[in-house]
C-alpha positions as CSV (number, residue, x, y, z in Angstrom):
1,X,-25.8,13.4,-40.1
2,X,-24.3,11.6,-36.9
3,X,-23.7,7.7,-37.4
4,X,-26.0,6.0,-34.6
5,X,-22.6,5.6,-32.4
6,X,-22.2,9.1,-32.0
7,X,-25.7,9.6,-31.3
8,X,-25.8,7.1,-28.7
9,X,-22.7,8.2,-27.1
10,X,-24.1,11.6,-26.9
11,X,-26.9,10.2,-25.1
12,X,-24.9,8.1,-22.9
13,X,-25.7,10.3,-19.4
14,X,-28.8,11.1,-18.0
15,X,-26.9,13.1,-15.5
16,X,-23.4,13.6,-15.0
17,X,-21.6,12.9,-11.1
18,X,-18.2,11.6,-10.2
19,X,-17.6,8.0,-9.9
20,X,-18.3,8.7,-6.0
21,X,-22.2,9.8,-7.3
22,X,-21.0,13.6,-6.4
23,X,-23.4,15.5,-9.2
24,X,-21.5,17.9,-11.8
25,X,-22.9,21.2,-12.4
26,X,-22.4,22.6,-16.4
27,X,-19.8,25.1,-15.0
28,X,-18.9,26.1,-11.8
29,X,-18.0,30.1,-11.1
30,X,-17.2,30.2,-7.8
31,X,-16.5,28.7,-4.5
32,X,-17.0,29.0,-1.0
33,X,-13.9,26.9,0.0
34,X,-11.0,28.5,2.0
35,X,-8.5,26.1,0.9
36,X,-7.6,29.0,-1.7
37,X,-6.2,31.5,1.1
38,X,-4.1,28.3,2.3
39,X,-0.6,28.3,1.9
40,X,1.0,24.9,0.7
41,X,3.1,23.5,3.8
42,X,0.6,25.0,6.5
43,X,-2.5,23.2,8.5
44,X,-4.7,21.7,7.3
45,X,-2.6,21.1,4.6
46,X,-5.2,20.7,2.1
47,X,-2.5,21.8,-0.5
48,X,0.6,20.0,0.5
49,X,2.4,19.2,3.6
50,X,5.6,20.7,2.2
51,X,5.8,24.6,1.3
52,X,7.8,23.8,-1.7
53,X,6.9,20.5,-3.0
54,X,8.5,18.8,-6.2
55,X,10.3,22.5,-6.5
56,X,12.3,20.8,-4.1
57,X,12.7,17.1,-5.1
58,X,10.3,15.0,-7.4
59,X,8.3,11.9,-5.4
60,X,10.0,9.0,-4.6
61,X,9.7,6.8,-7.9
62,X,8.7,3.3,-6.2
63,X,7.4,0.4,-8.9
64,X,5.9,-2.1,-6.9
65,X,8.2,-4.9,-8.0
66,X,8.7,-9.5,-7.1
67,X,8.0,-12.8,-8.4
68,X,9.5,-16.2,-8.2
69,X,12.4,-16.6,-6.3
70,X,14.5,-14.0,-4.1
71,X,17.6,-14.3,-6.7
72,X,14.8,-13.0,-9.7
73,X,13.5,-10.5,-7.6
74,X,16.8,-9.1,-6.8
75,X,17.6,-8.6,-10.8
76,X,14.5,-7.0,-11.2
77,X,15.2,-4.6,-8.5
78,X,18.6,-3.9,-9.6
79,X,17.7,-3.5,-13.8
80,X,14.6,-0.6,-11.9
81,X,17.4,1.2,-10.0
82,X,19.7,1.0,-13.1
83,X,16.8,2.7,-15.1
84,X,16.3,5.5,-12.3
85,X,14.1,4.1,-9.9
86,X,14.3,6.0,-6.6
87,X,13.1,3.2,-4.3
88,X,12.4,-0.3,-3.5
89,X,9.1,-2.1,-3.3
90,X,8.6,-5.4,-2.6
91,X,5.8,-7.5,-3.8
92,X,5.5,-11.1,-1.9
93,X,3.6,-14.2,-2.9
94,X,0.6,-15.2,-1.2
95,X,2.0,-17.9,1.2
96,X,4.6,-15.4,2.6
97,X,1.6,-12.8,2.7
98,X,-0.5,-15.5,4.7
99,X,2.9,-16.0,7.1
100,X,3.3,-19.6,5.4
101,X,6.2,-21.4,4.4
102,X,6.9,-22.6,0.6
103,X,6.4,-26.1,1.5
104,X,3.1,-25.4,3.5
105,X,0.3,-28.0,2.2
106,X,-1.8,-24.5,1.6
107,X,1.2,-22.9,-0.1
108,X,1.4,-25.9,-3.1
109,X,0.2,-23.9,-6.8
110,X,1.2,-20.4,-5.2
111,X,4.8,-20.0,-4.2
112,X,5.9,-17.0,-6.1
113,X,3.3,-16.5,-8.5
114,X,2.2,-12.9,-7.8
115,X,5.3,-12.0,-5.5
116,X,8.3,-13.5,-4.4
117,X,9.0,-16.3,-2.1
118,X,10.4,-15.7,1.5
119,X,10.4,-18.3,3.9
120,X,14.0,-17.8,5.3
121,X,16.9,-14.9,6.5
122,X,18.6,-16.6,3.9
123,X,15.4,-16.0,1.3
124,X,15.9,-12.2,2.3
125,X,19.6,-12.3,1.8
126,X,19.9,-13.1,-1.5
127,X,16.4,-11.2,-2.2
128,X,18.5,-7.3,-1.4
129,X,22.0,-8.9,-2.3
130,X,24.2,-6.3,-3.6
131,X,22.0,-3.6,-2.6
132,X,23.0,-1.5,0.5
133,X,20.3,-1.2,2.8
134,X,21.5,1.5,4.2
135,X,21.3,4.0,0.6
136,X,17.7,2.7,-0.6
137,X,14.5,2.9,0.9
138,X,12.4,0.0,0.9
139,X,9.0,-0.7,1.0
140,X,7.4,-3.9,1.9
141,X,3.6,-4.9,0.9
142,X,3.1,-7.3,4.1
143,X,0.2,-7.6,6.4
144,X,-0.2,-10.5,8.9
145,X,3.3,-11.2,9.4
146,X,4.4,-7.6,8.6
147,X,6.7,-7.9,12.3
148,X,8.2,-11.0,10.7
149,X,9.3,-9.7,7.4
150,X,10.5,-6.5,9.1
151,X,12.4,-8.4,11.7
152,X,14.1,-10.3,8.4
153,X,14.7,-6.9,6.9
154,X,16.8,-5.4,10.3
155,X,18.5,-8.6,10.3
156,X,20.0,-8.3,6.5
157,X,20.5,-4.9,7.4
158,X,22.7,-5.7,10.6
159,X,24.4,-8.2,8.5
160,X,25.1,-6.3,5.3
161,X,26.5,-3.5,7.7
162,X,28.7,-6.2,9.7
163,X,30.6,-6.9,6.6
164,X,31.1,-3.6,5.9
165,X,28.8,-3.5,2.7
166,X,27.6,-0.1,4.1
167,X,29.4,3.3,2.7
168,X,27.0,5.6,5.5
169,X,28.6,3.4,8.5
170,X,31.8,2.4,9.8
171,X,32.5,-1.0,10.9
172,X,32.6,-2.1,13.4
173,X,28.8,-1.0,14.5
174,X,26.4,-1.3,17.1
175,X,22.9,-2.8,16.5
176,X,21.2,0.5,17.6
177,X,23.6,2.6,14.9
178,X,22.7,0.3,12.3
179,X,18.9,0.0,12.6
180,X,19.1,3.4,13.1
181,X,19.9,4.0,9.6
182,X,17.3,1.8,7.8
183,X,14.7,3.5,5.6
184,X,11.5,2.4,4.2
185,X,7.7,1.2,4.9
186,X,6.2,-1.7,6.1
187,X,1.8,-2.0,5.3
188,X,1.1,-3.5,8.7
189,X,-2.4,-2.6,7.6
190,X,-4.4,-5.7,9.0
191,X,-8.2,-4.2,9.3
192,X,-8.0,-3.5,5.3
193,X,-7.5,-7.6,5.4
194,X,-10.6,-7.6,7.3
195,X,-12.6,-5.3,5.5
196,X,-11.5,-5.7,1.7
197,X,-8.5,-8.2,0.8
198,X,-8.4,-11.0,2.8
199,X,-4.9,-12.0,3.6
200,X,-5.4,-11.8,7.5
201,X,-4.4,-15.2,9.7
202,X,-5.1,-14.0,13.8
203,X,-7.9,-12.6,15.2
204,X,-8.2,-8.6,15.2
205,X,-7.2,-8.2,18.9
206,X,-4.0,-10.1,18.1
207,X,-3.7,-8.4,15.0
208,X,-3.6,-5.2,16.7
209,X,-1.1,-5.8,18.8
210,X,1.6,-6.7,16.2
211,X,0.6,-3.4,14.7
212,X,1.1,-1.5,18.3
213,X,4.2,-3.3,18.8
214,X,6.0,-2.3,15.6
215,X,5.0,1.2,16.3
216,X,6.7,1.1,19.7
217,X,9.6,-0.9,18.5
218,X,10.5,1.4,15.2
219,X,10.1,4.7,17.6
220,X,12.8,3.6,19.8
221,X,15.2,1.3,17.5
222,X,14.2,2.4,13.5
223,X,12.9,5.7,14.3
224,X,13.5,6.7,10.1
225,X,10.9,3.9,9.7
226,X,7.5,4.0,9.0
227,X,5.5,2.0,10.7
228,X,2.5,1.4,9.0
229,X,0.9,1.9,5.7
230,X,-2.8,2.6,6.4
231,X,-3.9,1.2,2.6
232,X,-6.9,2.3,0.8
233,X,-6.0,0.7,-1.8
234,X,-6.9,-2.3,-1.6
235,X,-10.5,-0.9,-0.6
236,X,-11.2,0.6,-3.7
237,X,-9.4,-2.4,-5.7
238,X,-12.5,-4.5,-3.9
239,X,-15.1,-2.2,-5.2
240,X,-15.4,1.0,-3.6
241,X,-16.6,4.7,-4.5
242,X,-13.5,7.2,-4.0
243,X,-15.4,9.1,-0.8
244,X,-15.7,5.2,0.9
245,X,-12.0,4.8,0.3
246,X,-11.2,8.0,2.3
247,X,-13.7,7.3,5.0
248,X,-12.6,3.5,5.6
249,X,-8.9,4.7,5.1
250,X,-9.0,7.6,7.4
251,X,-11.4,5.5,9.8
252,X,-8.8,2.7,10.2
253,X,-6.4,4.7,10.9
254,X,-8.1,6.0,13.5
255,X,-8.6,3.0,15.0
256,X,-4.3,1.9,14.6
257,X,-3.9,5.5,16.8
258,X,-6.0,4.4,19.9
259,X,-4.8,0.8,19.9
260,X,-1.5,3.0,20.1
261,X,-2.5,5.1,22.6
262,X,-4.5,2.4,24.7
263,X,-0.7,0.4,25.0
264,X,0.6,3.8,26.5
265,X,2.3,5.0,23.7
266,X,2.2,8.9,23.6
267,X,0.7,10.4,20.5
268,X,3.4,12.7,19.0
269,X,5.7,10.0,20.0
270,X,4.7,7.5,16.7
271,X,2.5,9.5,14.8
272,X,4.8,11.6,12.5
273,X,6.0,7.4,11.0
274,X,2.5,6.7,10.4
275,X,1.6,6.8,6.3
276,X,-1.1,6.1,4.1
277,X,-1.5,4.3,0.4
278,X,-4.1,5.8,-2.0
279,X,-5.2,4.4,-5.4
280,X,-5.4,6.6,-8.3
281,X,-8.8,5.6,-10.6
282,X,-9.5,7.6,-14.1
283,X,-11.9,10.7,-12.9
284,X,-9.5,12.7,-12.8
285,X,-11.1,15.7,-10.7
286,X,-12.5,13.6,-8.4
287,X,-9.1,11.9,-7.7
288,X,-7.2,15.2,-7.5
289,X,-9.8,16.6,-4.8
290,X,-9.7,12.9,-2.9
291,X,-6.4,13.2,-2.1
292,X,-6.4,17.1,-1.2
293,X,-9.6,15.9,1.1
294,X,-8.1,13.4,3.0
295,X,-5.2,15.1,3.5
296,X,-7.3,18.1,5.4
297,X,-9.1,15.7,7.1
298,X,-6.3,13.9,9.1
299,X,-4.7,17.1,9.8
300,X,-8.3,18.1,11.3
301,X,-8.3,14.4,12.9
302,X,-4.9,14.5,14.4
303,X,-5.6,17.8,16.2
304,X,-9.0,18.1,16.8
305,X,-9.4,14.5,17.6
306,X,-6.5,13.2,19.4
307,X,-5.0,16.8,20.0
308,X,-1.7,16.1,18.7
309,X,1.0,19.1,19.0
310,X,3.5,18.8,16.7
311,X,3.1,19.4,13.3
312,X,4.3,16.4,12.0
313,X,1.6,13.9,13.2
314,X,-0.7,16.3,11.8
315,X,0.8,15.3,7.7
316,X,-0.8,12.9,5.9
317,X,2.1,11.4,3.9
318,X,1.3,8.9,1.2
319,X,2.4,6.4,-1.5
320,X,-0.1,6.2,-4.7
321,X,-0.9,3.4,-7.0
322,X,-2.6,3.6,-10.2
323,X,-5.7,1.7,-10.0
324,X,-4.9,-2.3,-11.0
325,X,-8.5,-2.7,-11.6
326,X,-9.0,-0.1,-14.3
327,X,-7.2,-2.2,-16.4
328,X,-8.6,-4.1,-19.2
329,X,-6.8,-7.4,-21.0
330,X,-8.5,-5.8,-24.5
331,X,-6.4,-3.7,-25.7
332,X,-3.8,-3.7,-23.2
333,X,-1.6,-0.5,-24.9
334,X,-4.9,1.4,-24.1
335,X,-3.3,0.7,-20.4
336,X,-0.8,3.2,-20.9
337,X,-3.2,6.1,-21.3
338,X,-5.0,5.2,-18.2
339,X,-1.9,4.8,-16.3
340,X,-0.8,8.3,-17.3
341,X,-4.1,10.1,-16.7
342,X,-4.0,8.5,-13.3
343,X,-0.2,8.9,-12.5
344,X,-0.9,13.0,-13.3
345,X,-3.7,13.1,-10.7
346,X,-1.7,11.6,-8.2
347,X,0.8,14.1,-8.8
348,X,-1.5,16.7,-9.0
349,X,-3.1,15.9,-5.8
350,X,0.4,16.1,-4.3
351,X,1.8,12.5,-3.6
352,X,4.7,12.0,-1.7
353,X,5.8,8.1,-3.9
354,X,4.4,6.6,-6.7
355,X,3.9,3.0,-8.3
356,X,2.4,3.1,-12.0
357,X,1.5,0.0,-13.3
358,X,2.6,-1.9,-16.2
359,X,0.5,-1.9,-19.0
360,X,0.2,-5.5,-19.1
361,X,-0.9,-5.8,-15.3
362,X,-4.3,-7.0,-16.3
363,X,-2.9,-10.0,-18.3
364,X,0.2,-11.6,-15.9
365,X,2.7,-9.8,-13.7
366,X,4.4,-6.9,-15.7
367,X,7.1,-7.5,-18.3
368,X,10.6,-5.7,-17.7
369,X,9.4,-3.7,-20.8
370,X,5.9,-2.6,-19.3
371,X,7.6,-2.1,-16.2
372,X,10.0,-0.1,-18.0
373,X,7.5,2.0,-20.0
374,X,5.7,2.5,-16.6
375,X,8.5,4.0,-14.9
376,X,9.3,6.5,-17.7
377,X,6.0,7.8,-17.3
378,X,6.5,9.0,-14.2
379,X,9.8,10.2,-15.3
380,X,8.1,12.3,-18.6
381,X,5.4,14.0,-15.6
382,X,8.4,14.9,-13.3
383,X,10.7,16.1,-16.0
384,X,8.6,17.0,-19.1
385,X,4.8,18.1,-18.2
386,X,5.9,21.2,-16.3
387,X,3.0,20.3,-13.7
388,X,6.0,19.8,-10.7
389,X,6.9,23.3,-11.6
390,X,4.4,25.2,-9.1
391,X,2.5,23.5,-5.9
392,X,-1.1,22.3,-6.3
393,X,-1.6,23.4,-9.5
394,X,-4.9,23.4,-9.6
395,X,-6.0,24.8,-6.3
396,X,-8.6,27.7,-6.6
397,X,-10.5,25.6,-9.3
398,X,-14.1,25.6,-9.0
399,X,-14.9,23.0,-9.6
400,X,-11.8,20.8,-7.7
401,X,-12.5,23.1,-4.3
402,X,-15.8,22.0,-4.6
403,X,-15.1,18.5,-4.8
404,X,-12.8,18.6,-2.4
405,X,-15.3,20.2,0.4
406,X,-17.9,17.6,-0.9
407,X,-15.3,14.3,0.0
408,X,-15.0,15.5,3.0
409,X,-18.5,16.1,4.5
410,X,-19.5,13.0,2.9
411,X,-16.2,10.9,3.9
412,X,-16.5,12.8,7.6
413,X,-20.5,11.6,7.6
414,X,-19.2,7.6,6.9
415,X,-16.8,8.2,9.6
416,X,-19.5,9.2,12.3
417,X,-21.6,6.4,11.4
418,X,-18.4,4.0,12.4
419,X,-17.8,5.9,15.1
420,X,-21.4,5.0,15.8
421,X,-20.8,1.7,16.0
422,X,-17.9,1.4,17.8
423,X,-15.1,2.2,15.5
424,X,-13.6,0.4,12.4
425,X,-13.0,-2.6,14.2
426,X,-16.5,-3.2,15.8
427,X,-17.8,-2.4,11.9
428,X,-15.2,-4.6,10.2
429,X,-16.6,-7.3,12.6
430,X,-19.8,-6.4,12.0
431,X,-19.4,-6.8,8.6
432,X,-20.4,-3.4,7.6
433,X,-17.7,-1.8,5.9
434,X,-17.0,-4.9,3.7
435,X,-21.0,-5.2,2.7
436,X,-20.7,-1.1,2.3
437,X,-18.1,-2.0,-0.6
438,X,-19.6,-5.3,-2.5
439,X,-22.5,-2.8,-2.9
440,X,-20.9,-0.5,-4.3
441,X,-18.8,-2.6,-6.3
442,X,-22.1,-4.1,-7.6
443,X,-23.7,-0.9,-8.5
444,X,-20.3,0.0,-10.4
445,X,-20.9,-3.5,-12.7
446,X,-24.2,-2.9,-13.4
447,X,-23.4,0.9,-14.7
448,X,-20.8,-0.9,-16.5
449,X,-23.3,-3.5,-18.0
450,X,-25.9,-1.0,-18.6
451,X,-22.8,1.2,-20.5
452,X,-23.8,4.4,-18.2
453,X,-19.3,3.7,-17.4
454,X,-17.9,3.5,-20.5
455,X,-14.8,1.8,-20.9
456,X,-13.1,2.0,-24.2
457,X,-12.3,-1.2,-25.4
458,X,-14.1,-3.5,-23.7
459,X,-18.0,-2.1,-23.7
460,X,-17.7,0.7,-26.2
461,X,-15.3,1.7,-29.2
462,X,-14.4,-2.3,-29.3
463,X,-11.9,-3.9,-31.8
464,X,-12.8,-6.8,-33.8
465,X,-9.5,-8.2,-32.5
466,X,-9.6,-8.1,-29.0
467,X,-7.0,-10.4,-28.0
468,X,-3.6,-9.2,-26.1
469,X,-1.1,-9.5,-28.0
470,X,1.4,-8.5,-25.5
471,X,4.7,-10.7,-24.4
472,X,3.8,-13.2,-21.7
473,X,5.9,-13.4,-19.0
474,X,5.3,-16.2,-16.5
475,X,6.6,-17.8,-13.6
476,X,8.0,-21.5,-13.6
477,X,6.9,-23.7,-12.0
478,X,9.5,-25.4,-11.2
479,X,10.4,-22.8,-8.8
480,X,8.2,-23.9,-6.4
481,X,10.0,-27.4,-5.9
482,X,13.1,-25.1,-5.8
483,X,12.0,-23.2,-3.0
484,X,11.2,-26.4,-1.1
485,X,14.4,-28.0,-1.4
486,X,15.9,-24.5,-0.2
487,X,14.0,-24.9,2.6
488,X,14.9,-28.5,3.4
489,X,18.7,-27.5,3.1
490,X,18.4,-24.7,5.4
491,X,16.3,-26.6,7.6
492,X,19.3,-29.3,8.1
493,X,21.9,-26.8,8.2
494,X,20.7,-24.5,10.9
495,X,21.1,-25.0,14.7
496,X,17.5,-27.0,15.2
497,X,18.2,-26.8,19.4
498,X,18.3,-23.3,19.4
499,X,15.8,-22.6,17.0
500,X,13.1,-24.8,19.2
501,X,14.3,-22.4,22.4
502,X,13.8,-19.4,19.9
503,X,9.8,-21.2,19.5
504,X,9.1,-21.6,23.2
505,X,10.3,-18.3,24.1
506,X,8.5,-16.9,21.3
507,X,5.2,-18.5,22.4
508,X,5.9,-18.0,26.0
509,X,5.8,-14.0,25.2
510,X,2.8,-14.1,22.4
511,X,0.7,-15.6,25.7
512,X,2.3,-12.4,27.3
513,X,2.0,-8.9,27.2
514,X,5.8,-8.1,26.2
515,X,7.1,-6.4,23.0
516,X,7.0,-9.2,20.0
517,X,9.8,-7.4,17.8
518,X,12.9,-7.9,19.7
519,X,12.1,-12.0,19.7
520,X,11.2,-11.6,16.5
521,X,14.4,-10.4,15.9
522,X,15.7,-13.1,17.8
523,X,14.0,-15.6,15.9
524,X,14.8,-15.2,12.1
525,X,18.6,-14.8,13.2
526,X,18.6,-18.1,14.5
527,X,17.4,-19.3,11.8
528,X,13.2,-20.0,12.5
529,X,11.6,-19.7,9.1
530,X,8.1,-17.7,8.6
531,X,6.0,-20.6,8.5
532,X,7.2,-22.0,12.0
533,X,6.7,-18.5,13.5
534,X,3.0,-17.8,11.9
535,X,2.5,-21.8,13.7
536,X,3.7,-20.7,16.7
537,X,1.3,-17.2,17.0
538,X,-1.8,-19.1,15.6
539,X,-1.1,-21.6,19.1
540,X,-1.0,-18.8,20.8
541,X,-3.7,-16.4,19.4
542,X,-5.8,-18.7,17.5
543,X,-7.0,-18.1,14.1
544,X,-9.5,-15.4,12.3
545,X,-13.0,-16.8,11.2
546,X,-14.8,-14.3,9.4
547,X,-18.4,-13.3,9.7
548,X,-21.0,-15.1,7.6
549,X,-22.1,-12.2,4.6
550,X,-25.5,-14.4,4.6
């Protein structure tokens, strides 16, 4: 006889769907996709954009990583590389996100509590000390002021190379030799601030422009860069289904390559640096076909749309995260299984890097153990699972071509209703796309109340002790105080004439129409601080009020 647990498990599903509401059949036996007949490496490149994938190399091994100060961080990122990560990436606290100082008013009860503090070149100086810029990629979570923090970054570079810290470049070097050799990502993703997160600070014409202008920059001065990160992460960590976060992803992105276009740029000329940032949730087929669906669906875009020629701007390329929202403070070690199961679909669905999160994420930022434990997972799928072994290892699956076709008509149908509207921007300002997610975040939570989503541990199969019992790891406070009296030394110590010319002629071109980065530049090597520079663009653009949800 069943106990009533079983019984009302059993019972638990009316119907069965994907967490997108796609309905599951019993058993699928055949389908009418022609993603089968594809060969990996070829248009639309629903089964890879390289012929030989992880036969050929693994994906880059990237744990999103920063807290407290610059000189933390930088252990952090050294004990990762030590224990085989592949590359850098940077996590910054919310001032520097919001392009504020440490001793900004707004900043006090936040400096380097979920990222690391950088207000200064010197902040980013002793953040990659020791670490050659030049052998490491390096990806950098930043939004608003992502031209700042990428003008920081090509200034350590230039100075690490200068003292001949660099094995790939003989001293002395030119500035175009050494940019020329920096690797890595920067988000620049400002309508997902809009739309899901938050952390925006100018209006979205504004916005758009520092976007356009890092494109143009990077494709004549850092051409191994990529220039954006079109996130859908952060979309589905706001609440919404899997087929929304391809539309709104894909949609966005859309919008970053007219705003290119409309500033002249010429298509094939930026596209091939663009990339995108997925999140990896628990349905695991669903996930696996998301990614495969999206990647068809730029290809389609880039060609059919915006008839792009080379192959190239036709890839979707992409970093994965497993999902920071899936995971529950009960139970924490229950993290790791969820972190696995997502890591493989990622994988499966053919990712290019990958961040898997600590199993204590839910709690506090991750301990060097969970980070540790998350890394190795990676490292048991690429090395132990045999899944790298052939390409898209599940193509010709019923049941995953199926859902793969089905993202994409739905996904392509979202897309022509923005499109109806005006694009992503007219529907961010609109407020749309962000009342398109809170509803399906709310229907999520209620599914969750009603336990139609299970989640073990917290609403089903639940301990009687169900306090974490994991390692704390927290941030002192005392390093905020730190920070400030950093900045008040490097304040004092800098050349403050030069640094007020660096402010007027940086305002004197934000009211203009010239390229931003090459001031930029200008201005963190004299010694301007992020704060003064996000000052300085708010006089000159203004500042970003969003629409009433009422």
């Amino acid at each position: 006889m069943s106990s009533p647990r079983t019984k009302k498990t059993a019972e638990r599903k009316a119907k069965f769907e994907t967490s997108s509401g796609i309905p599951l059949e019993m058993a699928y036996s055949s389908s009418p996709s022609a993603a089968a007949s594809e060969a990996p490496g070829e248009y639309p490149f629903t089964r890879g954009i390289h012929a030989n994938m992880y036969r050929s190399r693994f994906w880059t091994m990237r744990q999103y990583a920063g807290f407290a100060t610059a000189a933390e961080s930088n252990q952090r990122y050294k004990y990762l590389l030590a224990q085989g990560q592949m590359g850098l990436s940077v996590a910054f606290d919310l001032p520097t996100q919001l392009c504020m100082d440490a001793d900004d008013e707004l900043a006090r009860g936040e400096v380097g509590k979920v990222g690391v503090s950088i207000s200064t070149l010197g902040d980013m100086r002793e953040l990659f000390n020791g670490i050659p810029l030049d052998q490491v990629s390096t990806s950098m979570t930043i939004n608003a002021p992502a031209a700042v923090l990428l003008a920081l970054y090509i200034a350590v570079g230039k100075e690490q190379a200068a003292k001949g810290e660099w094995s790939t470049l003989s001293s002395p070097a030119s500035p175009s030799q050494i940019t020329q050799k920096l690797r890595g990502t920067v988000q620049n993703d400002i309508l997902k601030e809009y739309a899901a997160r938050g952390l925006y600070r100018f209006p979205p014409v504004h916005s758009m422009r520092l976007v356009t202008d890092i494109f143009a920059y990077c494709r004549e001065n850092v051409p191994q860069w990529n220039t954006i990160s079109i996130s859908g992460y952060h979309i589905r960590e706001a609440g919404s289904t899997a087929v929304q976060e391809v539309a709104f992803t894909l949609a966005n992105g859309i919008a970053y390559v007219q705003g290119a276009l409309d500033a002249g740029l010429n298509i094939d000329d930026f596209a091939g640096q663009l990339a995108f940032f997925f999140n990896a949730h628990n349905n695991f087929l669903e996930e696996v076909a998301k990614f495969r669906s999206a990647r068809r669906m730029w290809a389609k875009i880039m060609r059919e749309r915006f008839g792009a020629k080379d192959p190239r701007s036709w890839m979707l390329r992409f970093h994965t995260q497993t999902g920071g929202s899936t995971l529950t403070a009960q139970e924490p070690l229950n993290n790791v299984a969820r972190v696995t199961i997502q890591a493989l679909a990622a994988v499966m669905g053919g990712t290019q890097s990958l961040h898997t999160n600590g199993m204590d994420e839910a709690l506090q930022l991750p301990t060097a153990e969970a980070a540790r434990t998350a890394l190795r997972t990676q490292q048991i799928i690429a090395n132990e699972s045999g899944v790298t072994d052939t390409v898209d290892p599940l193509a010709g699956s019923y049941v995953v071509e199926h859902l793969t076709d089905e993202i994409e008509r739905r996904a392509f149908a979202l897309i022509e209703q923005i499109d109806q509207m005006g694009g992503a921007v007219k529907a961010i300002e609109a407020g749309w796309m962000q009342s398109q997610i809170a509803e399906a975040s709310y229907q999520y939570q209620r599914k969750v109340e009603n336990k139609e989503e299970v989640i073990v541990g917290v609403n089903e199969f639940v301990s009687a002790q169900t306090e974490a019992t994991a390692p704390r790891f927290t941030v002192n406070p005392a390093v905020e105080q730190q920070q400030r009296q950093r900045l008040a030394e490097w304040r004092a110590n800098r050349d403050n004439v030069r640094v007020s010319e660096c402010i007027a002629h940086l305002e004197a071109c934000a009211r203009g129409q010239d390229n931003l980065m090459p001031m930029l530049v200008a201005c963190v090597e004299a010694g301007v601080t992020v704060g003064e520079i996000g000052k300085t663009l708010k006089r000159a653009f203004g500042e970003y009020q969003p629409p009433s949800m009422i």
